[in-house]
C-alpha positions as CSV (number, residue, x, y, z in Angstrom):
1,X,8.8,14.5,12.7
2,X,7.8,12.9,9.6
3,X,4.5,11.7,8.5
4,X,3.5,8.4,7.0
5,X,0.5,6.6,5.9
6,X,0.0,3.4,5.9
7,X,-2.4,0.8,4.8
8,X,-3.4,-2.2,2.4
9,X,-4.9,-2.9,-0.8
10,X,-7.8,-4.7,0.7
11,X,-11.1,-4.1,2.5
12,X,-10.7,-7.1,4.3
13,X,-11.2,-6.6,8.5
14,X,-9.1,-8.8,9.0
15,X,-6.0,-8.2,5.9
16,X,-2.8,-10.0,6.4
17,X,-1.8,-7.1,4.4
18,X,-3.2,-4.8,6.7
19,X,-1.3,-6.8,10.0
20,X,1.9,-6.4,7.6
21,X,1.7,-2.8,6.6
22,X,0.9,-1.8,10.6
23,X,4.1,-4.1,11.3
24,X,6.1,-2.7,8.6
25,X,5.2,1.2,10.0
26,X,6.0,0.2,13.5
27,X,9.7,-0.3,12.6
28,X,10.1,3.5,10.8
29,X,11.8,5.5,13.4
30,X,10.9,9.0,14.1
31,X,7.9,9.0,12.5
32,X,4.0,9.4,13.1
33,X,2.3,6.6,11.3
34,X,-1.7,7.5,10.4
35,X,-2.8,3.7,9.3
36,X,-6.0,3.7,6.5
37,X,-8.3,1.2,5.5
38,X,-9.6,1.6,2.3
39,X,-13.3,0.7,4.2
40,X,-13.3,4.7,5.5
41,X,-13.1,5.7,1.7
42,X,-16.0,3.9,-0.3
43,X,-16.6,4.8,-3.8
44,X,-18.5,3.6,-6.5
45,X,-16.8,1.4,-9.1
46,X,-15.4,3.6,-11.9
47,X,-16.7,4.4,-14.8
48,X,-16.4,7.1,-17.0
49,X,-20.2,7.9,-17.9
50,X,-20.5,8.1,-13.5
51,X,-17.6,10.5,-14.0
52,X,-19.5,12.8,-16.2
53,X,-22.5,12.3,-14.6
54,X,-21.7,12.8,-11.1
55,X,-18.1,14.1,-11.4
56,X,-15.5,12.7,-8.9
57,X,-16.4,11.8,-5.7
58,X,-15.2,13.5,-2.1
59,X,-13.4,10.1,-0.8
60,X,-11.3,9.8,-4.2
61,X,-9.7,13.6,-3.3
62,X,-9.7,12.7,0.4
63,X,-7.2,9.9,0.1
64,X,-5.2,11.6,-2.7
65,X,-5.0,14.2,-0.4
66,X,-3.6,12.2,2.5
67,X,-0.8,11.0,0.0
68,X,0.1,14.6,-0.8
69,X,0.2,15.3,2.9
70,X,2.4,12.6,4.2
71,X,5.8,12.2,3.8
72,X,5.7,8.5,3.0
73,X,3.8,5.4,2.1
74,X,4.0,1.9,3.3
75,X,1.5,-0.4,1.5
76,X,0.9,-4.1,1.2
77,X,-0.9,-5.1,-1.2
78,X,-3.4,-7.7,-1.6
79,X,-3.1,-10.3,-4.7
80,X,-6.2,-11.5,-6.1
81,X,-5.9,-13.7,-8.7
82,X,-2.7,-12.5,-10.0
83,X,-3.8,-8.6,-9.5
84,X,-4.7,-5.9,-7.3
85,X,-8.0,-6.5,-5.2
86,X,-10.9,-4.5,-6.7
87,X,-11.2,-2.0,-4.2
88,X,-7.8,-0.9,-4.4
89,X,-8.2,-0.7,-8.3
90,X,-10.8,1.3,-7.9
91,X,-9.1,4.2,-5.5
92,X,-6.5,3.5,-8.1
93,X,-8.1,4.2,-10.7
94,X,-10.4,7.4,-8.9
95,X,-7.5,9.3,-7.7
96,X,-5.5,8.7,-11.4
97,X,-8.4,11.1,-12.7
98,X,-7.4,13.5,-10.4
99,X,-3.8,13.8,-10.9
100,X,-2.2,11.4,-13.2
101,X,1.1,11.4,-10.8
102,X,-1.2,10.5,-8.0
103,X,1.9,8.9,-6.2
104,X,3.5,12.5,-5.8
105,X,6.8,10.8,-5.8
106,X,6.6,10.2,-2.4
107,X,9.0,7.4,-1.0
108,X,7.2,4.2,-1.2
109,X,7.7,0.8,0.8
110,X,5.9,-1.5,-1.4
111,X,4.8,-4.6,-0.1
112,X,3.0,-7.9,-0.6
113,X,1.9,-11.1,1.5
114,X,-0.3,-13.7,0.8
115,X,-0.9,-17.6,2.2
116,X,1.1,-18.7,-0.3
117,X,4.6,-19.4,-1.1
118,X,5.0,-17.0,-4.0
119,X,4.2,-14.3,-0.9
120,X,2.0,-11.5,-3.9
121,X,5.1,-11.8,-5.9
122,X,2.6,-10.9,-9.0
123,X,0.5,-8.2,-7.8
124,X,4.1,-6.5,-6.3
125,X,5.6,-7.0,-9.9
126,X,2.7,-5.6,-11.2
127,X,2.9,-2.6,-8.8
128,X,6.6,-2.2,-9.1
129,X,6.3,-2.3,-12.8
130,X,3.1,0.1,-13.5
131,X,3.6,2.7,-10.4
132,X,6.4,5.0,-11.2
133,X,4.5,5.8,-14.0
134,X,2.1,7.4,-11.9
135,X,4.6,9.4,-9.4
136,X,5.7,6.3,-8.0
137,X,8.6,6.9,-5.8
138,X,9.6,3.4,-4.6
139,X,12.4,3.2,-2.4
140,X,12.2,-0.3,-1.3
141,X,9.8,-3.7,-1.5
142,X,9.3,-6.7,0.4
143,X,7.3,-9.7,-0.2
144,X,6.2,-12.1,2.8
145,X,6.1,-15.6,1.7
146,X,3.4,-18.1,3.8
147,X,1.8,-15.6,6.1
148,X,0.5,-18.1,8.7
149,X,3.7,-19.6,9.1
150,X,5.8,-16.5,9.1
151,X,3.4,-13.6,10.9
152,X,2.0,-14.2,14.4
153,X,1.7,-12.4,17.0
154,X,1.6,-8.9,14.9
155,X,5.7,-9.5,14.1
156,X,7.2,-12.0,11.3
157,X,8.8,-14.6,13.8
158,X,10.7,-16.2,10.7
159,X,14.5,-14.4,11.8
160,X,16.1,-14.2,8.0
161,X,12.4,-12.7,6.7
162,X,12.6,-10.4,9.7
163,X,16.3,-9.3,8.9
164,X,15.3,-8.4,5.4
165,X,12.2,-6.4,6.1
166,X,14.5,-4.5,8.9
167,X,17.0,-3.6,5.6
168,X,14.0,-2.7,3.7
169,X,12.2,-0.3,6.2
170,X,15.8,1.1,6.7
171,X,16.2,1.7,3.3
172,X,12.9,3.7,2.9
173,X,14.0,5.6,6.4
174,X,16.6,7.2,4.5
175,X,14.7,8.1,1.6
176,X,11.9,10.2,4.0
């Protein structure tokens, strides 16, 4: 059986990333889903004097590990204004200074929501544009338009929106 993470660019408890990345995992078939929140991995904000002060710390290769462990990804990530949110940055930008391939080509579903209409279309071009630099592996991306008024209920209840993400998640499927 393969393994996936899954989790959001935010530290938000309540993330409508979060909600769509736990959706998003639910419909992979065969698979055992381990669902992370970047909360469980605190790390001071980087900076390279703390790096040669203090070196790397533990939750930076703890993470990076899980990536090399799974077989796949699914992450949504959180847009603030027009970016990532800091605290996925930061991970970011901790486990790059371990392994500059920190994606370890692994098959992504790369994903975005937000309240708005545009749905993270930014921060997912941003993503889709910087990550397989970095051992970025995407296999497919989805962007959820107006989360209120297409997520409820821990599903997308708009039919057509539901009908893509179902092509995308089968796309990443047969990339595991």
């Amino acid at each position: 059986m393969k393994n996936i993470i899954t989790f959001a660019g935010s530290n938000s408890k309540s993330s409508i990333n979060k909600q769509l990345a736990v959706y998003a995992s639910s419909l992979v078939k065969d698979t055992e889903v381990t669902v992370l929140d970047l909360n469980d991995f605190e790390l001071p904000i980087y900076g390279m004097d703390y790096e040669i002060e203090h070196g790397i710390p533990d939750n930076a290769h703890k993470f990076l590990e899980l990536i090399k462990t799974s077989d796949g990804i699914v992450l949504a990530l959180a847009e603030h204004n027009g970016a990532y949110a800091a605290v996925f940055k930061n991970i970011f930008d901790w486990m790059s200074r371990i392994e500059g391939k920190l994606w370890s080509d692994k098959p992504m579903l790369l994903m975005a929501t937000s309240p708005g209409g545009r749905g993270g279309a930014t921060v997912l071009e941003i993503a889709k544009g910087s990550f397989p630099h970095m051992g970025g592996n995407i296999a497919a991306d989805f962007s959820l338009p107006s989360f209120s008024q297409n997520f409820s209920d821990g599903k997308i209840m708009n039919e057509e929106l539901k009908e893509q993400l179902n092509q995308k998640v089968a796309i990443f499927q047969n990339n595991l």
